[in-house]
C-alpha positions in Angstrom: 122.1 79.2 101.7 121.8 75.7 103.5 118.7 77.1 104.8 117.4 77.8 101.2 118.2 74.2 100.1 116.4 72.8 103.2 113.1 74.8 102.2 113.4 73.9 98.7 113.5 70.0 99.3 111.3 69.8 102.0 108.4 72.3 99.4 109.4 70.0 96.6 109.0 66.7 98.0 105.5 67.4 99.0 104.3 68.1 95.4 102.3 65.2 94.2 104.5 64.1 91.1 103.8 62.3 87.6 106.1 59.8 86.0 106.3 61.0 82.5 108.0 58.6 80.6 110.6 59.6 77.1 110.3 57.2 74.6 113.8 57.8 73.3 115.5 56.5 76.9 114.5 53.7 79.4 114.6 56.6 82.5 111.4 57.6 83.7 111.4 62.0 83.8 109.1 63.3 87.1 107.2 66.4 87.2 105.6 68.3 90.0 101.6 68.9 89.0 101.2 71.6 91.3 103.6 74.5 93.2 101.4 77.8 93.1 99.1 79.0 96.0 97.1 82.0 95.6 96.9 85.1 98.3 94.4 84.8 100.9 91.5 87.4 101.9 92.6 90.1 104.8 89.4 91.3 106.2 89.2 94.8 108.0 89.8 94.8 111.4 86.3 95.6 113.5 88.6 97.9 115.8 89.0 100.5 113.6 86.4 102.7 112.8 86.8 105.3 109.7 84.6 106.9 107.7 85.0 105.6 103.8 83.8 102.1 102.6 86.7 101.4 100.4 89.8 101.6 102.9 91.6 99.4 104.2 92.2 99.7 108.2 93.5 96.7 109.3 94.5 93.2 109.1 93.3 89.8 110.0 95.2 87.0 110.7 96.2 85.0 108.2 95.9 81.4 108.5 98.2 79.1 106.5 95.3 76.5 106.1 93.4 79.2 104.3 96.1 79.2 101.0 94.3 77.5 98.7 95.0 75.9 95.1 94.7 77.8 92.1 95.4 78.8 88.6 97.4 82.2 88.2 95.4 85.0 87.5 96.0 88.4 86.6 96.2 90.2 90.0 95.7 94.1 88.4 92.6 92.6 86.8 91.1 90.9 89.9 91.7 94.4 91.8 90.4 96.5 89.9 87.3 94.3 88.8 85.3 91.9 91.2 87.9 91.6 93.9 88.5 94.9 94.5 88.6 94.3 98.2 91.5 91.7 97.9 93.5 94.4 97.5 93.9 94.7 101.4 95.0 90.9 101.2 98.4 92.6 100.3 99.2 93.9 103.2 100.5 92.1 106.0 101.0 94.2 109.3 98.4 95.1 110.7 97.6 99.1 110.0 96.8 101.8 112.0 93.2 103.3 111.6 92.0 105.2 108.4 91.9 108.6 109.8 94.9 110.2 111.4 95.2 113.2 113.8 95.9 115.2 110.8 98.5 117.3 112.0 101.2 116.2 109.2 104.3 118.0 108.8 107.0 118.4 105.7 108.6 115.3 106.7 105.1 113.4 106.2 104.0 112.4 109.4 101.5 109.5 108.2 102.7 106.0 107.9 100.4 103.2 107.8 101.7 100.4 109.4 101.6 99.2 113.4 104.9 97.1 114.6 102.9 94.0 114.5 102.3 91.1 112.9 99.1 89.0 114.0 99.6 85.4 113.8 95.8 83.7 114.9 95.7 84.8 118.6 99.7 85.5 118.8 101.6 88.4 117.2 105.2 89.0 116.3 106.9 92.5 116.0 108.6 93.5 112.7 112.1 92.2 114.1 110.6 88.6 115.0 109.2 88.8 111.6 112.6 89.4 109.7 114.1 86.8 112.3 111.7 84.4 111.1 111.4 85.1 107.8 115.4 86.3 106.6 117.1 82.6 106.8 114.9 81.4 104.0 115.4 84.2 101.2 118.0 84.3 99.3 120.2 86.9 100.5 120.2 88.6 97.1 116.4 89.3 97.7 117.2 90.3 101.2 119.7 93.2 99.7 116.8 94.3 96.8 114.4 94.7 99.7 116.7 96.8 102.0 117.7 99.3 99.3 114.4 99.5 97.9 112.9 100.4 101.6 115.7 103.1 102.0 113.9 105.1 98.7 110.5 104.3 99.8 108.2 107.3 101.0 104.6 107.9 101.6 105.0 111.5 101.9 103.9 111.5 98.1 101.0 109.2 96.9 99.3 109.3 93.8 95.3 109.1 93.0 93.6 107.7 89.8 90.3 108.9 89.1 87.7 107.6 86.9 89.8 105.5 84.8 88.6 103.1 82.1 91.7 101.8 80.5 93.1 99.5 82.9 96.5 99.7 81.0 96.5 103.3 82.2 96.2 101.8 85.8 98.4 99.0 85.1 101.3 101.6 83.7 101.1 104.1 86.5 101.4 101.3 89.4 104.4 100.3 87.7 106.0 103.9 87.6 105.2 104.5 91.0 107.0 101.4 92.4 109.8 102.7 90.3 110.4 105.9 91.8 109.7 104.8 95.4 105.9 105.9 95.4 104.3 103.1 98.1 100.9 104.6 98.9 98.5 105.0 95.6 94.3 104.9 95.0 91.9 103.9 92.9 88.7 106.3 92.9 85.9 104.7 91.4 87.0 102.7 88.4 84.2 101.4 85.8 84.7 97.7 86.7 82.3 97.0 83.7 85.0 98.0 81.3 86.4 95.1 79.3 89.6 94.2 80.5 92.2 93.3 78.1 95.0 91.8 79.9 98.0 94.4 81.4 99.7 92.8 83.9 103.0 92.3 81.4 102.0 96.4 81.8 102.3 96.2 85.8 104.8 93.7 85.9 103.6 92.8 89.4 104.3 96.5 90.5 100.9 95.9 93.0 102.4 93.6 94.5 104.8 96.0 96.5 102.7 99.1 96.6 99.6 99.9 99.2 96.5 100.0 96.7 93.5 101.6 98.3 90.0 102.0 96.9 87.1 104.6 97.3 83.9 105.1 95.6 84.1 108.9 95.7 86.7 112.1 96.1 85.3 112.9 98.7 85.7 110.1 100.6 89.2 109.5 99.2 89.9 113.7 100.0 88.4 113.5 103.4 91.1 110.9 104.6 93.9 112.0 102.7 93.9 115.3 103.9 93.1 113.9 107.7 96.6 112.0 107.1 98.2 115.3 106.1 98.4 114.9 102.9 97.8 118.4 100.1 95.6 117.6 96.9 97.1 118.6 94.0 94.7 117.7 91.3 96.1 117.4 87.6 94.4 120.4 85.1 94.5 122.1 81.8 92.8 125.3 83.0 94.0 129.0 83.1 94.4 128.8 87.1 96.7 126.4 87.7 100.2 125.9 89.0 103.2 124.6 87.3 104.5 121.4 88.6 107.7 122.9 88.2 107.1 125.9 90.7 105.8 123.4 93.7 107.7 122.4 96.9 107.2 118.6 96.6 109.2 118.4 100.0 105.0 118.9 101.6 102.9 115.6 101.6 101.3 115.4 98.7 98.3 113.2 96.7 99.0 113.6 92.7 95.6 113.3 91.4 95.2 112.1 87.8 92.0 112.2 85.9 89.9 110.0 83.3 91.4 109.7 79.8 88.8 111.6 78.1 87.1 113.8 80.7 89.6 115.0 83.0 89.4 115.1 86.6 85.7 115.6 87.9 84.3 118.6 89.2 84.0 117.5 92.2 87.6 116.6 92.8 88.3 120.0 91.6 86.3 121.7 93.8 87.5 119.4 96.8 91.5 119.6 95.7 94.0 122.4 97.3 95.4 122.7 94.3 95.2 122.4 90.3 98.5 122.0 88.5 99.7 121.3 85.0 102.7 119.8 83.4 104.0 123.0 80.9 103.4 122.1 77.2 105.4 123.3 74.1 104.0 121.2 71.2 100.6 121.5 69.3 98.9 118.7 71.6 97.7 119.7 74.6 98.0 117.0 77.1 100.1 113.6 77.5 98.7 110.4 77.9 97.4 109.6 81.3 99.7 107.1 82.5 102.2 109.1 80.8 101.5 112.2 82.7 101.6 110.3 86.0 104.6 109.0 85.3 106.1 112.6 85.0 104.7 114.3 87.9 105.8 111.7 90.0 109.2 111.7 88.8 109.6 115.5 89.2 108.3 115.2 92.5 111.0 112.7 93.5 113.6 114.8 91.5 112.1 117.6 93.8 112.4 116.3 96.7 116.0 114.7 96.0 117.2 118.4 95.3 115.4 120.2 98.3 115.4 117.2 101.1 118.6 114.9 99.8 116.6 112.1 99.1 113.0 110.8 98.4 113.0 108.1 101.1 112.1 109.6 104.4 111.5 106.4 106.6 112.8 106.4 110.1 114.7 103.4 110.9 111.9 102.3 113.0 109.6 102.1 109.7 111.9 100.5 107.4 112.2 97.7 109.3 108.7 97.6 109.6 108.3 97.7 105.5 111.1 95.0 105.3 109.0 92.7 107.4 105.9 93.9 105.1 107.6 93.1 102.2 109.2 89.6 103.6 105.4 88.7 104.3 104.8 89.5 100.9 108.1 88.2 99.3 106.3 84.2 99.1 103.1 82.5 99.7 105.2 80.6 102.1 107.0 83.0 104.3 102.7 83.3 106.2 103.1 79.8 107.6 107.5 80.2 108.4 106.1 83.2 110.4 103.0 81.0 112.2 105.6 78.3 112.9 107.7 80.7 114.1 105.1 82.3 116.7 104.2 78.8 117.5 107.5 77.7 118.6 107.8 81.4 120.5 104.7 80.5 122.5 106.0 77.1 123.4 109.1 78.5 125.0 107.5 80.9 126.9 105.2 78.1 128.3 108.0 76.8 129.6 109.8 79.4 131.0 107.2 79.9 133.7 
């Protein structure tokens, strides 16, 4: 807790302040003008070669110099418009390569992160990261993070196709944080759509989750199913599988289709499987954010009742996720971490 104090008077006293002054009192009331910095660009790292456009590898260092000033924006609107690759600025660990060996398993064998933080030409493991990092959260926060990593999984991931309503987007972020979903895509959204303004939808849901885009199925297939992953696309034909009569305990991508249209034909002819939520009334489909929402629930409630639990980390790759989301918990926990390499390298300079 001393720690926490210690941060928050040394951040506030180097906010540039303004005397305001009250007119009912001779005291003088100060304010701080500016306290927000905005996240920095993560570009793809050169090592790793894969074969789609729109996903994410690996990280650069970020430098704390490179936090800028800015306004708040709406992040779900800046990711799913003209910063669509700032989406990789959310992830902090470096990440292994696109494409896997593709030999997953029922446990799900793919998990995206490497132990390693990089920190300019220095890197810290996930431990030094939570060493660095841990002292200056609150230890409330600390708590919310560790239980939330315990019901985290990749082993189910979900796909949006072709959407236009970026409520529908916003909404289905949101449920998948919820249940514990970490890993979902974005296949070519229509960026041209107006955008009206969800992220009280979100409610920062993208923050916490892994958001990867692609320009085409195929591309987003192609690696999927190279990380081990089933497609089960979403469909109201004659051939398709109930949800309710599918072992969810596999890796799977729940693949969820425009508003209007569907899924594509050419996700349907690249998926593994088509499935279909069971429907008793005189409608014949839910609302897409809607329908997400329930597939991925049954598929946790699945997976719960076969496997004893959604989450399905070792404890190797928790702690790796709890350093991920430390690095991601404040603007300010980059440069905690850089200082903290620093100091690491100065020691061992010494030590020889």
């Amino acid at each position: 807790m001393n720690s926490c104090k210690s941060i928050i008077r040394a951040s506030v006293s180097s906010f540039p302040f303004v005397p305001l002054p009250n007119p009912n009192s001779s005291i003088t009331f100060i304010i701080p003008v500016r306290a927000f910095y905005p996240l920095s660009v993560i570009h793809p790292n050169p090592s790793c070669i894969g074969t789609a456009r729109r996903t994410f590898h690996g990280a650069a260092a970020l430098s704390p110099e490179s936090l800028t000033e800015d306004s708040p924006k709406d992040t779900v609107k800046e990711l799913l418009t003209t910063n669509r690759g700032d989406a990789s600025s959310m992830m902090k660990m470096e990440r292994r390569c696109s494409l896997s060996d593709g030999e997953g398993d029922c446990r799900g064998s793919w998990f995206p992160y490497e132990d390693r933080f990089r920190c300019g030409e220095l890197h810290l493991s996930s431990r030094e990261v939570l060493e660095a990092v841990t002292p200056h959260m609150m230890e409330e926060r600390t708590d919310r993070f560790r239980r939330v990593v315990e019901n985290r999984s990749f082993s189910v991931c979900l796909v949006v196709e072709g959407l236009s309503d970026f409520g529908n987007i916003s909404a289905a972020f949101r449920s998948a944080d919820a249940l514990g979903i970490q890993s979902v895509h974005v296949v070519s959204c229509d960026s041209s759509k107006r955008y009206n303004g969800n992220r009280h939808v979100s409610m920062g849901a993208e923050k916490w989750l892994d958001i990867e885009f692609w320009d085409t199925p195929k591309e987003c297939f192609k690696v999927l199913k190279s990380r081990g992953y089933r497609i089960a696309t979403t469909h109201l034909g004659m051939d398709t599988v109930s949800i309710y009569d599918m072992d969810w305990s596999c890796p799977t991508a729940i693949v969820v289709g425009n508003e209007g249209r569907g899924i594509s034909d050419e996700a349907l002819e690249l998926s593994d499987l088509r499935c279909s939520i069971p429907m008793n009334g005189m409608v014949d489909s839910f609302n897409v954010s809607v329908a997400a929402g329930i597939l991925m629930h049954h598929a946790v409630s699945d997976r719960t009742t076969r496997l004893g639990s959604h989450g399905d980390l070792s404890e190797a790759e928790k702690e790796i996720l709890m350093a991920e989301f430390s690095l991601r918990h404040s603007r300010s926990s980059i440069s905690i971490a850089y200082e903290f390499a620093k100091r690491k390298q100065h020691s061992s300079s010494f030590s020889f």
